[in-house]
C-alpha positions in Angstrom: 37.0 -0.3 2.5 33.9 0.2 0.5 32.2 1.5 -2.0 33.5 -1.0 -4.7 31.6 -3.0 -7.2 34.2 -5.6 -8.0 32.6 -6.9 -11.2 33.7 -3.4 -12.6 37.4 -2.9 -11.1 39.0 -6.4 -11.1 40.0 -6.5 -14.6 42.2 -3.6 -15.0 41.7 -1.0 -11.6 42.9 -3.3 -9.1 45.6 -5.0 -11.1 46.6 -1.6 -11.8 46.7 -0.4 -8.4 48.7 -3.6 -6.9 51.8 -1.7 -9.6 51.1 2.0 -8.6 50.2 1.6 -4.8 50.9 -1.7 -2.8 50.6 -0.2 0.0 47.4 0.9 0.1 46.1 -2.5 -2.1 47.5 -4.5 0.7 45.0 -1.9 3.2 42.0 -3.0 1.2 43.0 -7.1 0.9 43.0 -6.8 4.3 40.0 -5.2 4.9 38.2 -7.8 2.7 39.9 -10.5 4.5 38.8 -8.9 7.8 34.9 -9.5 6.3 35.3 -12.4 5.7 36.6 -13.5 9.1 34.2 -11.4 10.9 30.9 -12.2 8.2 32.3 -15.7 6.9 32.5 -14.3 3.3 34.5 -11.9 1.0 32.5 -9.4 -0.2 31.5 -9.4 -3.8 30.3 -5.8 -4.1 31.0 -4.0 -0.5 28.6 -0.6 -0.3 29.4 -1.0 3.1 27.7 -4.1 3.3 28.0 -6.5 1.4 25.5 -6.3 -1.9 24.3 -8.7 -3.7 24.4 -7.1 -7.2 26.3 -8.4 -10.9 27.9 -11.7 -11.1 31.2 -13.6 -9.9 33.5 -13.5 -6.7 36.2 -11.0 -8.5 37.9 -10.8 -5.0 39.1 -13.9 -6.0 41.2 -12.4 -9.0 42.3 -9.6 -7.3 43.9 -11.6 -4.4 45.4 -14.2 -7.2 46.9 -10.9 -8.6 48.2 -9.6 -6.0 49.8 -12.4 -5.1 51.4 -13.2 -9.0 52.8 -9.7 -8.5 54.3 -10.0 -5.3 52.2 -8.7 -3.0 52.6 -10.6 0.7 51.5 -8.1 2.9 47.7 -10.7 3.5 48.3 -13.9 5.6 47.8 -16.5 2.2 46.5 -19.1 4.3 43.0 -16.7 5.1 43.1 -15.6 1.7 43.0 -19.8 0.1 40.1 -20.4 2.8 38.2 -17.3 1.6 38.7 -17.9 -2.1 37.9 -22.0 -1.4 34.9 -20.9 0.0 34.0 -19.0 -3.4 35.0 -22.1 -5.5 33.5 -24.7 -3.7 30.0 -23.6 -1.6 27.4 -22.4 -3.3 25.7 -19.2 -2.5 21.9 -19.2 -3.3 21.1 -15.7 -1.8 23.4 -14.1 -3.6 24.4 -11.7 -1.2 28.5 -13.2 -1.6 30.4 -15.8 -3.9 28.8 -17.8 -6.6 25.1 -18.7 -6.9 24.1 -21.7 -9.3 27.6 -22.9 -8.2 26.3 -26.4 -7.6 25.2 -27.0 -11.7 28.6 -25.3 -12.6 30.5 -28.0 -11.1 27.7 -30.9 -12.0 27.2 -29.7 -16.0 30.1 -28.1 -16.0 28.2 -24.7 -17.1 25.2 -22.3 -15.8 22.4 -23.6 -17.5 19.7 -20.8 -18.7 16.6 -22.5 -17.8 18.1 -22.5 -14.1 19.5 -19.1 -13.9 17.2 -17.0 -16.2 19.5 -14.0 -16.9 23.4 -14.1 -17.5 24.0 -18.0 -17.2 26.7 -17.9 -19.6 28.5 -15.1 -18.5 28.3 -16.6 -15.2 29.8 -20.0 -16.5 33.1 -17.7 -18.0 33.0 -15.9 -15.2 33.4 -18.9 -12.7 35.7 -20.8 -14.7 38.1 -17.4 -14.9 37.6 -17.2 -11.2 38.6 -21.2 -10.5 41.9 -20.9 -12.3 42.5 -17.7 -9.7 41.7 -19.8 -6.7 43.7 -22.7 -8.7 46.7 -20.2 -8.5 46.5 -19.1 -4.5 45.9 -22.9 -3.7 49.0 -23.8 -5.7 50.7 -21.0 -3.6 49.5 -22.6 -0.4 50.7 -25.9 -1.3 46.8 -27.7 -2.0 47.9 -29.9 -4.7 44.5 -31.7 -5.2 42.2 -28.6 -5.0 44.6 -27.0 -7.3 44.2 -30.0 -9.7 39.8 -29.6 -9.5 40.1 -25.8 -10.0 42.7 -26.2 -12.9 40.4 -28.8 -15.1 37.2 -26.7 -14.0 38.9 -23.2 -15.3 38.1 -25.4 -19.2 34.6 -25.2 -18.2 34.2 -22.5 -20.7 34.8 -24.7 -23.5 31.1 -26.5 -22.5 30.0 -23.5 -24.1 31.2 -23.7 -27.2 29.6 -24.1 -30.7 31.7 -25.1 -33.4 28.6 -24.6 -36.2 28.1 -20.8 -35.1 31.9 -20.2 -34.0 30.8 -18.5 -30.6 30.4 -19.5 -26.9 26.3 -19.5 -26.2 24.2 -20.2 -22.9 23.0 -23.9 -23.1 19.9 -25.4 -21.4 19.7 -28.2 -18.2 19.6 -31.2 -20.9 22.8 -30.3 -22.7 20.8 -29.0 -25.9 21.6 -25.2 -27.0 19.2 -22.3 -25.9 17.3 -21.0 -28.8 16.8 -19.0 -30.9 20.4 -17.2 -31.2 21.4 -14.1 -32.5 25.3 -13.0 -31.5 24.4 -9.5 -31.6 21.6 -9.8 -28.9 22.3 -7.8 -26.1 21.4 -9.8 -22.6 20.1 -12.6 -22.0 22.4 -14.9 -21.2 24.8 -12.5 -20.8 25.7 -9.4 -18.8 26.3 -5.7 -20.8 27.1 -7.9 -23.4 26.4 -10.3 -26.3 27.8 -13.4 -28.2 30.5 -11.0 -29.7 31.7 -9.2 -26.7 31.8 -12.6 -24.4 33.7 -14.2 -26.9 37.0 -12.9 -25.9 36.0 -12.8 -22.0 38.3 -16.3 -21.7 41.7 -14.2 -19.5 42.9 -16.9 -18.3 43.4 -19.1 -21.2 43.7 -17.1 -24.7 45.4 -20.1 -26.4 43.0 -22.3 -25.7 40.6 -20.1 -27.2 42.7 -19.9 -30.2 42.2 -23.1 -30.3 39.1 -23.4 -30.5 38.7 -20.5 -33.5 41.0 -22.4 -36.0 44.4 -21.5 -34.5 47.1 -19.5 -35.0 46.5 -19.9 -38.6 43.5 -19.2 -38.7 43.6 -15.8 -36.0 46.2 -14.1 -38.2 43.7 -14.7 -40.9 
C-alpha cells in the first residue's frame, strides 16, 4: 500500500477508515508492518518508497487507533517493536521515524537553533506520538516503556509561555526564540502558526486547559 502521506491522513482519514472498513485497514497495517520487517522501519510517507517528507511517525497513531478500536487483525507484538523503534532511535536522514529525536528526549523539546524549520511542531508532534506508542506498549504488557512514553507525551508543556499564553519553539539553552509574532506563518511550525498549534495537543486537552486558566477560564 502506497501513495499515503501520513502527516495528512492520520488525524481523521485513517481513524475514520478503521469504523467504515476494517478490513481493508487491517490490509494496509499489514502492509506497513511488512516494511518494516523487510526495510527495518515503518514508513512515514510511503510513495512506494519510503519518503522522507513532513514531520512525525503518524503510523504510530494509526496502529494505537486501530488497536483502541478493536482492530486485532496485526500481530501487536511487530506493531510495539515498530512503534519502539519510532519512540526511542533517532533517525537523522529522515527518510523514517523521528529526526532530532535525541534533543527531544534530552531537553525535552526540538530546539530551533538545531532543527531550523518546524522544531516546535515537531516537539507536539512527538509527544502526541509517545503517548500512542505509550498506549500499544501498555497493550503488550511493557510497563516501564509505557511509564517513559507516558511522562514524555507532557513534553509539550516545555513549550509553554505563560506571559504570551501560547506554546512557542525555544532555543538549545532553554531561552525563548525571538522575536514572536503568533500569527507568523512557519518557522517553527508546519502550515501553521502560534494560533493554529495551540490546540494541536490530542492527546491531552485537559491538560491544556490547564494550562489556559481552566475550565473557568475556557467557558470564558
Amino acid at each position: 500500500f502506497t501513495d499515503s502521506g501520513l502527516w495528512d491522513t492520520y488525524r481523521a482519514a485513517f481513524p475514520f477508515l478503521v469504523l467504515a472498513n476494517p478490513k481493508r485497514s487491517a490490509d494496509i497495517l499489514e502492509g506497513w508492518l511488512n516494511a518494516y520487517r523487510e526495510g527495518g522501519r515503518l514508513p512515514n510517507w510511503p510513495s512506494p518508497g519510503n519518503r522522507p517528507c513532513m514531520i512525525g511517525s503518524h503510523a504510530d497513531s494509526i496502529f494505537a487507533d486501530a488497536w483502541a478500536k478493536g482492530l486485532r487483525a496485526f500481530d501487536l507484538q511487530d506493531a510495539w517493536a515498530a512503534t519502539r523503534r519510532n519512540a526511542y532511535e533517532n533517525d537523522p536522514g529522515g527518510w523514517a521515524g523521528r529526526d532530532h529525536l535525541d534533543e527531544f528526549i534530552r531537553l525535552g523539546y526540538v530546539p530551533t537553533d538545531q532543527r531550523k524549520d518546524a522544531a516546535a511542531s515537531c516537539t507536539l508532534e512527538y509527544a502526541y506520538g509517545d503517548w500512542c506508542v505509550a498506549r500499544l506498549a501498555q497493550a503488550a504488557g511493557k510497563v516501564k516503556e509505557y511509564n517513559e512514553l507516558m511522562a514524555r507525551a507532557k513534553n509539550y508543556r516545555n513549550l509553554w509561555d505563560p506571559q504570551t499564553g501560547f506554546l512557542r519553539g525555544k532555543l538549545s539553552d532553554g531561552s525563548w526564540k525571538e522575536p514572536f509574532d503568533p500569527l507568523a506563518w512557519g518557522g517553527e511550525w508546519v502550515e501553521g502558526n502560534a494560533w493554529q498549534w495551540l490546540w494541536s495537543v490530542q492527546h491531552d486537552p485537559y491538560g491544556l486547559m490547564d494550562l489556559l486558566g481552566g475550565r473557568e477560564a475556557m467557558a470564558s
